[in-house]
ROPANU-931554 format. One record per residue (C-alpha): residue number from 1; residue in one letter; x, y, z. Coordinates in nm, 2 decimals, m for minus. Layout:
REM ROPANU-931554
ATOM    i  aa      c1      c2      c3
ATOM  NUM   a       X       Y       Z
...
This chain:
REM ROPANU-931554
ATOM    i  aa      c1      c2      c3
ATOM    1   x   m4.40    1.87    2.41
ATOM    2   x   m4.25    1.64    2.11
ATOM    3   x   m4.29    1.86    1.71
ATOM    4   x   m4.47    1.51    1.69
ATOM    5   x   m4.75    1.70    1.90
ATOM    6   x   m4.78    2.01    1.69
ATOM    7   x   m4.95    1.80    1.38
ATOM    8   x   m4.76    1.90    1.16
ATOM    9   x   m4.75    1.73    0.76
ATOM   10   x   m4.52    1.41    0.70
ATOM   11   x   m4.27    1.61    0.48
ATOM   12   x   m4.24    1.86    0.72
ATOM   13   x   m4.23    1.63    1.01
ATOM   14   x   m3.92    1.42    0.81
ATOM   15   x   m3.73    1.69    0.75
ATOM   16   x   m3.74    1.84    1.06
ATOM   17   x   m3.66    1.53    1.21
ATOM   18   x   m3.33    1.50    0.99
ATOM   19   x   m3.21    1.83    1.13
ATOM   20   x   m3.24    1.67    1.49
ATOM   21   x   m3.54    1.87    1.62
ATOM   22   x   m3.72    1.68    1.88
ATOM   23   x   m3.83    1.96    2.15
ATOM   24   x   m3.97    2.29    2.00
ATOM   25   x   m3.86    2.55    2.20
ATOM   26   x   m4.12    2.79    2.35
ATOM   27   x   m4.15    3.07    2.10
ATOM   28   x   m4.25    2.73    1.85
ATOM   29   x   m4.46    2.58    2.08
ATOM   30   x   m4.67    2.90    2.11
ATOM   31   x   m4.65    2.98    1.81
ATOM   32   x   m4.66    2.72    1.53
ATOM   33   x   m5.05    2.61    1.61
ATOM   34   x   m5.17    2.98    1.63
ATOM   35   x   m4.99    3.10    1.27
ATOM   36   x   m5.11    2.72    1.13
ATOM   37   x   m5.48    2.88    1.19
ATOM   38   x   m5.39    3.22    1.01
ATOM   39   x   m5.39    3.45    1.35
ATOM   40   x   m5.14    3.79    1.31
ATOM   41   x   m4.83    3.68    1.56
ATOM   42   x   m4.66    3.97    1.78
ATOM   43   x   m4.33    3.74    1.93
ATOM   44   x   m4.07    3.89    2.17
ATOM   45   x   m3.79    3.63    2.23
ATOM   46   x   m3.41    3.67    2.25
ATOM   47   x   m3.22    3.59    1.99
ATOM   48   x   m3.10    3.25    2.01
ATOM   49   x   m3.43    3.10    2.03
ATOM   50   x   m3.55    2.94    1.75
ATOM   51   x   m3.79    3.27    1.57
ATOM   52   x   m3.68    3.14    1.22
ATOM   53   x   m3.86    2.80    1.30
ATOM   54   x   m4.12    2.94    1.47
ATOM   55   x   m4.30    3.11    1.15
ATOM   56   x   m4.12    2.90    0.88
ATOM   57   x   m4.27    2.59    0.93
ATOM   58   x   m4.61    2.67    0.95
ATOM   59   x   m4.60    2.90    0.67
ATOM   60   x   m4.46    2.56    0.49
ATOM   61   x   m4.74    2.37    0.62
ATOM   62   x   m4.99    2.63    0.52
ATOM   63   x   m4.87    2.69    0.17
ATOM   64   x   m4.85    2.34    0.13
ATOM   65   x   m5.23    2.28    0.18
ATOM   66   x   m5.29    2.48   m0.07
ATOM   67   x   m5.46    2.74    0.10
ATOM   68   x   m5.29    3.03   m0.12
ATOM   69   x   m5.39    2.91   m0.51
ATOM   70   x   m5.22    3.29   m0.66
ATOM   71   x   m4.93    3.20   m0.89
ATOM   72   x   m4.72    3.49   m0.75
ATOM   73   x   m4.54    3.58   m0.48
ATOM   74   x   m4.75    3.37   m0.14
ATOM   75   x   m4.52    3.49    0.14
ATOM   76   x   m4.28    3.76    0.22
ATOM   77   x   m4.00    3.77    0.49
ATOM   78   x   m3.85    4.07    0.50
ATOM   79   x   m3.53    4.06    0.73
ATOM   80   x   m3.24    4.36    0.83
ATOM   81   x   m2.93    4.19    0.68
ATOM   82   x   m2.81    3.96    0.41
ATOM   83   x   m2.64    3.70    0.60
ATOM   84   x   m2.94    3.70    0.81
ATOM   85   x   m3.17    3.66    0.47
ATOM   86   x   m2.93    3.38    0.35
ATOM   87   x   m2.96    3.20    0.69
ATOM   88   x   m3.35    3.22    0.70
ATOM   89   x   m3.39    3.07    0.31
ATOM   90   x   m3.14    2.80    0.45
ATOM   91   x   m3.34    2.67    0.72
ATOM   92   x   m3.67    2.72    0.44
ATOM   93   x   m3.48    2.49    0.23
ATOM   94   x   m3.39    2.28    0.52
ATOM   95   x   m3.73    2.26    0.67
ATOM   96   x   m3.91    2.19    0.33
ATOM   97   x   m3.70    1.97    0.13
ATOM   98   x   m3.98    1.77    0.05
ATOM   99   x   m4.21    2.01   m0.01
ATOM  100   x   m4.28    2.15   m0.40
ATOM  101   x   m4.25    2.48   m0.30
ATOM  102   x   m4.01    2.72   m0.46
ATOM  103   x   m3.79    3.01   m0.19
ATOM  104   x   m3.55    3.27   m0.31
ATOM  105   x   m3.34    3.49   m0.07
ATOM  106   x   m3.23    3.85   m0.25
ATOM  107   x   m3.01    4.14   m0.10
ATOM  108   x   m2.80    4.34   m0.28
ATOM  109   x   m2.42    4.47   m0.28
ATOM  110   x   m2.44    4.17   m0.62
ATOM  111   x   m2.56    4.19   m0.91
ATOM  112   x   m2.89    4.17   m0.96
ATOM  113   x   m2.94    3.88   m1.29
ATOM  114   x   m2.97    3.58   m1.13
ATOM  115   x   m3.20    3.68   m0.90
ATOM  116   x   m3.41    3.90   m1.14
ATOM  117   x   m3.45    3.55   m1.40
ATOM  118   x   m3.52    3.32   m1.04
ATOM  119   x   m3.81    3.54   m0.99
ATOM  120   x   m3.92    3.48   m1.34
ATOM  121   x   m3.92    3.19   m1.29
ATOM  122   x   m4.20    3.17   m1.00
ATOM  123   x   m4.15    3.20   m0.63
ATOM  124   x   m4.34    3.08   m0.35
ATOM  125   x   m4.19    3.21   m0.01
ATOM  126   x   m3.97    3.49   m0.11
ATOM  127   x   m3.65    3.64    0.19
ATOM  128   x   m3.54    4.00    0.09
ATOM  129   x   m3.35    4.28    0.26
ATOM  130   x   m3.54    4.62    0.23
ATOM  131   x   m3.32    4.78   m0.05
ATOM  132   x   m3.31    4.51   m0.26
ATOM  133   x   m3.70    4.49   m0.28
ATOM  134   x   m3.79    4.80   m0.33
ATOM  135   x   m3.53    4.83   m0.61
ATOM  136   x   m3.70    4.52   m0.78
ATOM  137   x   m4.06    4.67   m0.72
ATOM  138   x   m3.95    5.02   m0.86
ATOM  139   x   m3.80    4.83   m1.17
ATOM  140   x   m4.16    4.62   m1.19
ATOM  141   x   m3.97    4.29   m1.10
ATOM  142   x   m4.18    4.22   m0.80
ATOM  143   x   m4.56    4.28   m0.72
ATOM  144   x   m4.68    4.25   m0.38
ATOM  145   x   m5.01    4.27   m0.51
ATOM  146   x   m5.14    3.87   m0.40
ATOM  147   x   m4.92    3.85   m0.12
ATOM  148   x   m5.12    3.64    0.18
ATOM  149   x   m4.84    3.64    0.41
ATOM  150   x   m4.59    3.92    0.54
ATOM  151   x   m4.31    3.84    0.79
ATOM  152   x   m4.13    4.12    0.99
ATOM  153   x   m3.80    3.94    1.14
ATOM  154   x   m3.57    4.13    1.35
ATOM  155   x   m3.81    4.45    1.36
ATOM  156   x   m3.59    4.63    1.65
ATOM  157   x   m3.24    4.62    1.43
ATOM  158   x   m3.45    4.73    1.10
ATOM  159   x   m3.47    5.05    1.34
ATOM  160   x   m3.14    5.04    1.48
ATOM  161   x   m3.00    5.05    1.09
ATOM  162   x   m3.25    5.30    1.00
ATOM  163   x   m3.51    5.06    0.79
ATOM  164   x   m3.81    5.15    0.95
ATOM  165   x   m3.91    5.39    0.65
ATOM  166   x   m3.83    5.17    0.41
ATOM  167   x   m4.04    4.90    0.59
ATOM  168   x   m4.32    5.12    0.63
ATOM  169   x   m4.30    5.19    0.26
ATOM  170   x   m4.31    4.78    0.17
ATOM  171   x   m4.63    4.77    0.42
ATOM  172   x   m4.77    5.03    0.18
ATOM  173   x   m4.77    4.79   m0.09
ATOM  174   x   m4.91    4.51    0.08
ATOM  175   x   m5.30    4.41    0.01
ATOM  176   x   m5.49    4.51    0.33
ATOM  177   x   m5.62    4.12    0.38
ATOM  178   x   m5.32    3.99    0.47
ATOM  179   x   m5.15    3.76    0.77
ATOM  180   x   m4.90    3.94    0.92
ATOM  181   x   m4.62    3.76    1.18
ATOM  182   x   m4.40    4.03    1.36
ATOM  183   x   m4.11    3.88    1.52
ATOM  184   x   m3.83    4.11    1.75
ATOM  185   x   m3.58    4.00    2.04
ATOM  186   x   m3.62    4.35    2.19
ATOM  187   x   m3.96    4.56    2.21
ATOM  188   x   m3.87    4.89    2.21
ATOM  189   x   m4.15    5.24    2.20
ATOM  190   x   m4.12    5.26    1.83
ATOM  191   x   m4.13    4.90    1.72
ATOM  192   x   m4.44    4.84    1.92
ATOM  193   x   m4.62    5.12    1.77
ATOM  194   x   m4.49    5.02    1.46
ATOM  195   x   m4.62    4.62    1.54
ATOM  196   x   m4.96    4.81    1.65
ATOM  197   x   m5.05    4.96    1.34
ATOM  198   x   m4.94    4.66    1.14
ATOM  199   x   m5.14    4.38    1.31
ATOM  200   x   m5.45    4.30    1.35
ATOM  201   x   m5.56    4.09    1.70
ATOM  202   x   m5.24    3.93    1.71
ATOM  203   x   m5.18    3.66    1.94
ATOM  204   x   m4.90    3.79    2.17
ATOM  205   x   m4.60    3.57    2.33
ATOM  206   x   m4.33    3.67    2.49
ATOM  207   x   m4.10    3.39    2.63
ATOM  208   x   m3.85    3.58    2.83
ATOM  209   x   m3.86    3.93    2.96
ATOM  210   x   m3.80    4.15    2.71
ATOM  211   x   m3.41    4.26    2.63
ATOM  212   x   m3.34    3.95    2.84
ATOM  213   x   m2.98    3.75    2.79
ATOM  214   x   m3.01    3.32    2.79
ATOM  215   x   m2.93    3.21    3.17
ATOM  216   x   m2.67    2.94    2.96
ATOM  217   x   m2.44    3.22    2.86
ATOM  218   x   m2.16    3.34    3.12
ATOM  219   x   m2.13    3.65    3.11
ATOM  220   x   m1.82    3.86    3.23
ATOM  221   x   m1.60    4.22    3.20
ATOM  222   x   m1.27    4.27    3.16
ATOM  223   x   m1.12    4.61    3.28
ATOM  224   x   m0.85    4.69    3.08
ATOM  225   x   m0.73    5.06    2.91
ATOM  226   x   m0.80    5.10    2.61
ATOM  227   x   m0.45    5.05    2.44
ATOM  228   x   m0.37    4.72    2.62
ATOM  229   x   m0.73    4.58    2.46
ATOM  230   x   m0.52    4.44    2.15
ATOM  231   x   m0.29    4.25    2.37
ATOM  232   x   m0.54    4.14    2.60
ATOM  233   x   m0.72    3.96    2.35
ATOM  234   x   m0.43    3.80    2.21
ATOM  235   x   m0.33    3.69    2.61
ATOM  236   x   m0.64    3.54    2.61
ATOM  237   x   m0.67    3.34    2.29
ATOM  238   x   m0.30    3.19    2.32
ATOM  239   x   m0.38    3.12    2.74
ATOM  240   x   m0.73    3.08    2.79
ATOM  241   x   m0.93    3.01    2.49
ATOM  242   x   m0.87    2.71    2.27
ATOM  243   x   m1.20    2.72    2.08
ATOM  244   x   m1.35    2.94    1.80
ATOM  245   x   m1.44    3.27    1.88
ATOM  246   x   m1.64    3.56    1.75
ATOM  247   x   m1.53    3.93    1.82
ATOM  248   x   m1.75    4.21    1.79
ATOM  249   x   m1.61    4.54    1.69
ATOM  250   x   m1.79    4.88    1.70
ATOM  251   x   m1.65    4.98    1.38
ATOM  252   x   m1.53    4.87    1.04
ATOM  253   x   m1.16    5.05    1.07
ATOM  254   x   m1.18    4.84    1.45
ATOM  255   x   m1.25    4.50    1.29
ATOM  256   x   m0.98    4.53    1.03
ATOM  257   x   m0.68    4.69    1.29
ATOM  258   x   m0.80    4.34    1.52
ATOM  259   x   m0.78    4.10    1.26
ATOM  260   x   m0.44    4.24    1.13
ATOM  261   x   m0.28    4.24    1.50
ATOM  262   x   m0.45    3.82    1.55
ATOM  263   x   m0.25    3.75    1.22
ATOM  264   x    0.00    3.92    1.32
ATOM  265   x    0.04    3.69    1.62
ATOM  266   x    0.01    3.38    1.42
ATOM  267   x   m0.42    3.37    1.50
ATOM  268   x   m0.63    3.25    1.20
ATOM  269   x   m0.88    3.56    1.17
ATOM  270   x   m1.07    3.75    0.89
ATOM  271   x   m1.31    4.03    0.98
ATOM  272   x   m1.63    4.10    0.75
ATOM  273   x   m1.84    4.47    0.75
ATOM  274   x   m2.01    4.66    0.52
ATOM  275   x   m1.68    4.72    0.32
ATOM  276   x   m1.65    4.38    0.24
ATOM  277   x   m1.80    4.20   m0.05
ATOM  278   x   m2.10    3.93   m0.03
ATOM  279   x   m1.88    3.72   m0.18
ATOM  280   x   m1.60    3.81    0.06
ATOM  281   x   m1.82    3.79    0.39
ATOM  282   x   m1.94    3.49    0.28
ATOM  283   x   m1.62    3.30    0.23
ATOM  284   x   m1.48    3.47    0.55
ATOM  285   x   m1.82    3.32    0.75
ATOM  286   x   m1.76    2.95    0.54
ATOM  287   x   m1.41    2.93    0.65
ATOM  288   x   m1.52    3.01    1.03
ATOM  289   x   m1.80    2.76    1.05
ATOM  290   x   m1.58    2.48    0.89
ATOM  291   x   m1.29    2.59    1.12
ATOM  292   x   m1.06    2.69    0.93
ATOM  293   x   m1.09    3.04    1.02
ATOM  294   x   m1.06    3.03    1.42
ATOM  295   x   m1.13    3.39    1.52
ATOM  296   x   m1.42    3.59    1.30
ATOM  297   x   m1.42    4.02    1.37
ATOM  298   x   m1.72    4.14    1.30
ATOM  299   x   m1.92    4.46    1.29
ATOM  300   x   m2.31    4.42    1.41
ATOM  301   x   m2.44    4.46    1.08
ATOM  302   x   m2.20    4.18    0.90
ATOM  303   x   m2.25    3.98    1.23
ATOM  304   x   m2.65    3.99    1.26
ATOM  305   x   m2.76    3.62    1.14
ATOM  306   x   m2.48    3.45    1.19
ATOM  307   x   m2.56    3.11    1.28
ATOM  308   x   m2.33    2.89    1.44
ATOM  309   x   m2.38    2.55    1.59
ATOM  310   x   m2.20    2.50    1.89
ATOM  311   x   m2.00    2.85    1.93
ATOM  312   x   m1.91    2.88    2.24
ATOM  313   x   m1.77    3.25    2.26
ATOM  314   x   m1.81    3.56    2.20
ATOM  315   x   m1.63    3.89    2.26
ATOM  316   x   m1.71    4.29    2.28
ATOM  317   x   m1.40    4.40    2.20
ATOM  318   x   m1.60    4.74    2.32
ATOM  319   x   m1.97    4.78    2.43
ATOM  320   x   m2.23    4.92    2.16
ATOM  321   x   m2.36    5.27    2.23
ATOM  322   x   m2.70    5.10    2.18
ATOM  323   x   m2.74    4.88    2.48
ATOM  324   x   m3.02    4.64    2.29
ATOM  325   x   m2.74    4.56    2.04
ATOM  326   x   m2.53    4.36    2.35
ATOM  327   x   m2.84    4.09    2.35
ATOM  328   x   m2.80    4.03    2.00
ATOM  329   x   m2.43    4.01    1.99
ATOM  330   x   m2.39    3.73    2.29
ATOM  331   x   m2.68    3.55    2.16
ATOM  332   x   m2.47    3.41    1.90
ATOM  333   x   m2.36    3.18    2.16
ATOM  334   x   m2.59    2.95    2.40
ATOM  335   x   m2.79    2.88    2.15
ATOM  336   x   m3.10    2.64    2.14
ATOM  337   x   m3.02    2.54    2.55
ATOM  338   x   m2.65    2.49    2.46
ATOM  339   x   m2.42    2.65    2.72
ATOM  340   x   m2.16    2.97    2.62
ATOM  341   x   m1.93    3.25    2.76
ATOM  342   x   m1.96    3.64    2.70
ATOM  343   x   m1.63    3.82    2.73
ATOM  344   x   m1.65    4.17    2.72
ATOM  345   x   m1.37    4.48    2.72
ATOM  346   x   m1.45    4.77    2.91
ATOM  347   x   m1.22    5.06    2.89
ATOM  348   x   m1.33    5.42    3.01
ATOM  349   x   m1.49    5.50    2.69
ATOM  350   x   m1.77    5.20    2.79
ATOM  351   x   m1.84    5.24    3.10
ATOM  352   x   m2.16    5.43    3.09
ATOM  353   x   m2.26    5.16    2.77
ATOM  354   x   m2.19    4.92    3.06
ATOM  355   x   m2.41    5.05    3.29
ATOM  356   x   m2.68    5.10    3.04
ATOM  357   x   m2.62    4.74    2.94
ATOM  358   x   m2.66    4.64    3.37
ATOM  359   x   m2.99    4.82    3.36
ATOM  360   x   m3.11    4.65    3.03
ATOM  361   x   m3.07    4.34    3.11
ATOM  362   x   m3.15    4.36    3.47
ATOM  363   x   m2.80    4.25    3.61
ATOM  364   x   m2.45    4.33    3.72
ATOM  365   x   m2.19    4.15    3.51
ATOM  366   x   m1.91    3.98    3.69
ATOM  367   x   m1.58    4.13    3.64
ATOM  368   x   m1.30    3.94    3.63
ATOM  369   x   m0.98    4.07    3.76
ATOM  370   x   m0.73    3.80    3.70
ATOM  371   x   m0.58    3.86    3.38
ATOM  372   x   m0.25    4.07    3.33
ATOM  373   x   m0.39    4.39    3.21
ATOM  374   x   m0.64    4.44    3.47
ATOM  375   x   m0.69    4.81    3.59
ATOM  376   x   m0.89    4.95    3.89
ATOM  377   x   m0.84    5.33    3.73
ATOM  378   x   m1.12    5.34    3.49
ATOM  379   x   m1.23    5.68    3.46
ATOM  380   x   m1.58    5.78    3.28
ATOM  381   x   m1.50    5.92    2.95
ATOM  382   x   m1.76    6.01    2.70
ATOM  383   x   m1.73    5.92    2.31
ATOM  384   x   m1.79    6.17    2.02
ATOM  385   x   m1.96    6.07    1.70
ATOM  386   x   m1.59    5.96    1.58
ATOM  387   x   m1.59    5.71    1.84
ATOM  388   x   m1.30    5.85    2.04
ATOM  389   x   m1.30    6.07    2.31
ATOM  390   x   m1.52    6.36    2.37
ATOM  391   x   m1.33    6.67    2.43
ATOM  392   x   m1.53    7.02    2.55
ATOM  393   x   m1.48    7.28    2.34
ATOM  394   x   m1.34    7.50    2.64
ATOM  395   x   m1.11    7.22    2.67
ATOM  396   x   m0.98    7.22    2.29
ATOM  397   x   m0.69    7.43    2.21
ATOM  398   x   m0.73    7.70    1.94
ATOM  399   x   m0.59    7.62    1.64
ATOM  400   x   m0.41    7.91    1.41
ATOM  401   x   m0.51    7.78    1.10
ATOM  402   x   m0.90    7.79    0.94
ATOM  403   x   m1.06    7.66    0.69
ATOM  404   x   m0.81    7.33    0.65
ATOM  405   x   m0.89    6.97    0.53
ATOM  406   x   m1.08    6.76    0.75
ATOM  407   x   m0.96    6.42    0.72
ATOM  408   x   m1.18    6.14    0.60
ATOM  409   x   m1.34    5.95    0.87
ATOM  410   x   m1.30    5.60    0.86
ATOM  411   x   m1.40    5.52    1.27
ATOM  412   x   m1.75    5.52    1.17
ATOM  413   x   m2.00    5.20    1.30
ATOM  414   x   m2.08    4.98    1.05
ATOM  415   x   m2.43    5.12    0.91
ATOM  416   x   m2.59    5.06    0.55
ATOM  417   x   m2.84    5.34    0.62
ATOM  418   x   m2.84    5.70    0.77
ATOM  419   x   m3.15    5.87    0.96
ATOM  420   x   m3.42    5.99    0.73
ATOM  421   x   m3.40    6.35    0.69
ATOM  422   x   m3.07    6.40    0.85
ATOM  423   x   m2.83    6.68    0.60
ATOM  424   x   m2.50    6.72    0.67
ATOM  425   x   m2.33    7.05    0.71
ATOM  426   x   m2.10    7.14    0.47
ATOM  427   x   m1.86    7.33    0.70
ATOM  428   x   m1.86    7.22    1.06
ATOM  429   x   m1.58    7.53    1.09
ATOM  430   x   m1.94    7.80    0.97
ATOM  431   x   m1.99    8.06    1.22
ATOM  432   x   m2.21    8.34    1.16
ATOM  433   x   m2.10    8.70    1.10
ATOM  434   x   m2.22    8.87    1.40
């Protein structure tokens, strides 16, 4: 099938036409024609795949008819992460350049001015990141009051990052007639009911098996301990990798100690997380997609929309304790049909994320052995919620001192939301007087 089969308008056609689309892929096949006719959309398609094309052009096509007369806000994409947000109104931009509709992408982490007189100014299709939106509704900014259509991208990391309350709240505030498109690379128990009580007789695709990886990407492990992983990934950028590459670290503190030991050894890096600024992340993710940056660290959260044409590599510098989270991170590469390669470190800490990861995906990763830090001698060890370690208490030895400092953690993943609900205590040393 040719987009020249999916009848779409001549703007739309032109425009996609200048971004070199000729074959949509199979989550736009299926979907473009049913959300064209209104229909609620339920799709479950690896990342990689072409989702932000699937719903944006036929809400462009839709809008464009005039089928939505309100002067306010017409659609809604709600999305996990701002680099994710900025790539989505990008390709809206790209997509209808000849359209007269108006888009706007807001997040927070900036301030909020320009985006608060853009919206003044009329918005058709608006991209947001849950905190940012509900800020602007609580301040009267934004009414969701004649919003037609509702996008849910990424649902399954909106619950890995703790968003699923806040989205639930947005849904709240949506008029109950409504088009609703629902849009997740993995299906987990709680998204589905979550998808379940948001749509109504949605047309249902699902173009891989779920929590699949792209049959284009090799995949491979590297054993290594863990204090050898720093020169391991040096051996192989300076031996065996010419090429940009994308790291993944588990935490901010990780991506930072990476990116200073690359620069140390003469490798163009920067690392972006949470820490970072918008402005910051955003330069650091410029400078890699023009090259001049060759090696990008990132945490999952910074990482989560990046968009990278022709990437050919990615590395776990360790495996996520949430095994969805490795589909996302290698699906930055073999994208759209292209060919790419998965490295990931394994250390004893990762095993079990390992074997979680075999069982997700429904296949045993190759490891390759010849590299000069290989070890046979992993042991299973089990991490506490500091990322190192776990150590029974039995096991601890008794200290002579109470009630001293506790040092401030900084080996925390990258998260911009805690659990609902969830109090810290405020001494971890309390024991109750028997």
């Amino acid at each position: 099938m040719n987009f020249t089969d999916l009848n779409l308008i001549e703007p739309i056609a032109k425009a996609i036409q200048e971004q070199g689309y000729t074959n949509p892929t199979p989550i736009q096949e299926k979907s473009i024609p049913e959300i064209t006719k209104g229909r609620d959309f339920l799709g479950c398609a690896q990342t990689g795949t072409g989702k932000t094309a699937a719903f944006a052009i036929p809400i462009l096509q839709n809008l464009s008819q005039n089928k939505f007369p309100n002067k306010n806000i017409k659609a809604l994409i709600l999305t996990p992460t701002r680099e994710l947000a900025i790539q989505i109104e990008e390709n809206i931009k790209a997509y209808g350049k000849y359209l007269p509709l108006k888009h706007l992408v807001i997040f927070g982490g900036v301030k909020q001015g320009n985006q608060e007189a853009a919206l003044k100014k009329g918005v058709d299709i608006l991209v947001a990141t849950p905190g940012r939106l509900l800020d602007f509704i609580a301040q009267g900014i934004i009414s969701l009051k004649n919003l037609e259509i509702f996008v849910l991208d990424e649902a399954d990391r909106m619950l890995d990052m703790g968003f699923v309350h806040d989205v639930k709240r947005v849904i709240k505030l949506l008029p109950q007639k409504r088009q609703t498109l629902f849009f997740s690379a993995t299906m987990p128990a709680e998204i589905q009911k979550l998808a379940d009580s948001i749509l109504n007789n949605p047309v249902k695709v699902e173009v891989t098996p779920v929590s699949s990886t792209a049959d284009t990407i090799k995949q491979s492990v590297y054993f290594v301990e863990k204090e050898n992983k720093l020169n391991l990934l040096t051996h192989i950028l300076k031996n065996d990798i010419s090429d940009s590459v994308l790291v993944f670290s588990r935490t901010k503190h990780g991506a930072d100690k990476i990116a200073r030991k690359l620069q140390k050894d003469q490798i163009t890096t920067e690392a972006i997380h949470g820490n970072k600024s918008q402005n910051a992340r955003q330069n650091a993710l410029n400078n890699f997609k023009s090259g001049k940056t060759r090696v990008l660290v990132a945490t999952d959260i910074a990482a989560r929309g990046i968009d990278i044409d022709e990437l050919k590599f990615v590395i776990n510098f360790e495996l996520s304790d949430v095994s969805e989270t490795y589909v996302h991170r290698i699906g930055r590469t073999g994208r759209a049909g292209a060919e790419g390669t998965s490295i990931s470190f394994v250390d004893g800490l990762d095993l079990l994320n390992l074997k979680s990861t075999e069982k997700l995906i429904g296949k045993k990763i190759p490891v390759i052995k010849d590299h000069p830090f290989h070890t046979d001698n992993l042991v299973v060890q089990k991490r506490d919620s500091n990322n190192k370690p776990f150590t029974p208490a039995s096991d601890k030895p008794k200290s002579s001192r109470s009630g001293a400092p506790r040092s401030k953690n900084r080996n925390k993943p990258d998260s911009s939301a805690a659990p609902t609900g969830f109090k810290k205590p405020k001494n971890k040393n309390f024991t109750r007087k028997k």
